[in-house]
N, C-alpha and C positions, 0 to 999 in steps of 0.2 A: 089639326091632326088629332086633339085628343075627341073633338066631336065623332073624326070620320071613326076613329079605333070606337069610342062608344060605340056608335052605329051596330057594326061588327058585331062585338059583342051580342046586343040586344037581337040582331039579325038572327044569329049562329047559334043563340047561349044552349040549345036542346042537342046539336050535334056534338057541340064544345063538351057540356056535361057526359056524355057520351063515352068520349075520347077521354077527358081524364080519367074517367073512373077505368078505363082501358087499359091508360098508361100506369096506372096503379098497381094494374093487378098484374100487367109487364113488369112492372120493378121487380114486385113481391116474389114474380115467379122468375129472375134473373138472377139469382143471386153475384153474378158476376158485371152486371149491366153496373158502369158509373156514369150516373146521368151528369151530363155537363150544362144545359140546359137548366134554366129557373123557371117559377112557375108560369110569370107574366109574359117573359120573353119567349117562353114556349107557345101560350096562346097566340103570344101576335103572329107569329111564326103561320101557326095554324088558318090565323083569322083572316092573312093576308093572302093565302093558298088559297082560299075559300074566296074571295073576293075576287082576285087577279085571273085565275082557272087558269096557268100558264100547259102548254103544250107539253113544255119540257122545263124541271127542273136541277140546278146543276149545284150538288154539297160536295165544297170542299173539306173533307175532314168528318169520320165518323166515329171511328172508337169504336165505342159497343152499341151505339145506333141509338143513342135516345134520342136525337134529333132526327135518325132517319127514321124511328116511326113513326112521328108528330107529320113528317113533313108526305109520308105513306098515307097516314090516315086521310090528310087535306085531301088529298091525288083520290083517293078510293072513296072521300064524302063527296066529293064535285063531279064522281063518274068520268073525268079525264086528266090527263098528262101523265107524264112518266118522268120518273127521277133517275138522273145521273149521279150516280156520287164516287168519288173519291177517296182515295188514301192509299198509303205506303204499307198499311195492315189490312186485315180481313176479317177480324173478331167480328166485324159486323154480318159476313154470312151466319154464325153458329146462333145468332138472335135475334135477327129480326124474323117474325113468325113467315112462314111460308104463303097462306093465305092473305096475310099483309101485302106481301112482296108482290105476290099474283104474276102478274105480267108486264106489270108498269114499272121496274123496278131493274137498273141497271149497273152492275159495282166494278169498278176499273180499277185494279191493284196496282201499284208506282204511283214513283214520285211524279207529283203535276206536271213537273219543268218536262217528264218525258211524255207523259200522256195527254198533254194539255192539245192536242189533235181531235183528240175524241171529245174533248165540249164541244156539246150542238150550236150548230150555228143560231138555230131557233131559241136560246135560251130564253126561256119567259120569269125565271125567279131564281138568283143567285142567292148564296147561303155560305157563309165561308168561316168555319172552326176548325183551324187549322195550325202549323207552328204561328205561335205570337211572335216570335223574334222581328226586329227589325230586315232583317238580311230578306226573310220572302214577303216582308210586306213588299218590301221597294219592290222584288220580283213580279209580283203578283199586279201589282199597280201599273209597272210597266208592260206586261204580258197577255194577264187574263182581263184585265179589266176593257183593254183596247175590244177585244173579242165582244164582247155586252153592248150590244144594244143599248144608246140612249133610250129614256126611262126607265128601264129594265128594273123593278125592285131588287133593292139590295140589302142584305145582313152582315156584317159581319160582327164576331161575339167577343167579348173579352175584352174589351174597351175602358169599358169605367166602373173599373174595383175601385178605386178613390173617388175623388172630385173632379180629377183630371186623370190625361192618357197619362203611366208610365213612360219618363224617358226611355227613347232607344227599343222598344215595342212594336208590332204592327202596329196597333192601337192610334200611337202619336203617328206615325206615318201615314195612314187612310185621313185620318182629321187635319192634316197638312195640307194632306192632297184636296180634300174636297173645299176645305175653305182657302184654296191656290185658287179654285171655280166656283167660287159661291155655294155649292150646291148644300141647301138644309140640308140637317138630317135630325133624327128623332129617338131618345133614348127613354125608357123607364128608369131607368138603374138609379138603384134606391141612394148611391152616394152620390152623385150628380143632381139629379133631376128629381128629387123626392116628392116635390109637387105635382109632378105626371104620374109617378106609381099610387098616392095619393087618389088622384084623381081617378085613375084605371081599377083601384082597389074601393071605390065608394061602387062603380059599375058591376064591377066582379058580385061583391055581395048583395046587390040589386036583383042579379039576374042568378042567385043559386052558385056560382063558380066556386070553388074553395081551395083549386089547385091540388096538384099531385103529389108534388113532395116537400111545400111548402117551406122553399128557399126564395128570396127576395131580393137577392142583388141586382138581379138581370142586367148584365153589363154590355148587354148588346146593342147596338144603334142601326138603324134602319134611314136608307134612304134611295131614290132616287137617282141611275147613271146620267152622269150630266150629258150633253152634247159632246162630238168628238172636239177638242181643241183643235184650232187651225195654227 
């Protein structure tokens, strides 16, 4: 994994450059934007949009949308797919730039449990920052996750602030679920896996990268929808 993510990098690093300094100057000029999003976990984000080119992408959870620009820009560098995103708020209409947004770009206000109809059947890259409580993990695992397409890349964020998931968290509940099926998964986050951010952060300064807003947790883990269980 850290080969393919090099790869990536080395592939992207002139669009990548790019988009940070884009995302910077988003901040600078949002006064109210709170990125949730770290620098690493942002790229992968980016790098994996860029690789995959999904049809359609589907975020649960946006805030003031610093993950839905990251995941805009991939959509607008690759020349296709459209993003679905979600949430129970809409601060993300008054900031994600219009030109960003373009046409590719779809916002569904409620709670998921009632719109969860309008994810595409096509979903080609899930993304989910959303409530961490334990209560809509189990939802979401039992619900949305059925809907995804084996392989399907998957994110979700807020995982590993320590060394391990938080009891009683989505966090512990997705890492239950996936090692219930085997299925890897792959995290930088600097309190777990410091030897991959390490390693992502020797590539980073290789190829120019310096990051946006220069946080370093990235507590997000990325993997792979298993096969349906029988």
């Amino acid at each position: 994994m850290l080969e393919f993510l090099s790869g990536l990098y080395r592939r992207h690093a002139g669009d990548l450059a790019q988009v940070v300094a884009q995302q910077r100057a988003f901040l600078a000029g949002s006064p109210t934007v709170t990125p949730q999003l770290d620098d690493v976990e942002a790229e992968l984000t980016y790098l994996l949009l860029r690789h995959h080119r999904p049809s359609h992408v589907v975020e649960i959870g946006t805030y003031w949308g610093w993950s839905t620009t990251w995941i805009l820009s991939a959509l607008r560098d690759n020349g296709h797919g459209h993003l679905h995103s979600f949430d129970r708020v809409d601060h993300v209409r008054r900031t994600v730039p219009p030109a960003l947004a373009g046409d590719r770009w779809t916002f569904h206000r409620g709670d998921l449990r009632e719109t969860i109809g309008d994810v595409p059947a096509g979903t080609g890259y899930l993304f989910v920052d959303a409530d961490h409580g334990r209560r809509f993990g189990r939802w979401y695992l039992a619900n949305l996750f059925p809907r995804i397409a084996p392989g399907t890349p998957t994110s979700v964020h807020d995982v590993f602030h320590l060394r391990w998931a938080r009891p009683f968290t989505e966090g512990a509940e997705v890492l239950r679920w996936l090692r219930a099926r085997g299925v890897p998964w792959f995290t930088a986050a600097r309190p777990a896996a410091r030897e991959h951010l390490r390693a992502l952060d020797a590539v980073r300064a290789e190829v120019g990268i310096t990051g946006a807003r220069g946080t370093t947790t990235n507590p997000m883990i990325f993997f792979a929808m298993p096969p349906v269980s029988g």
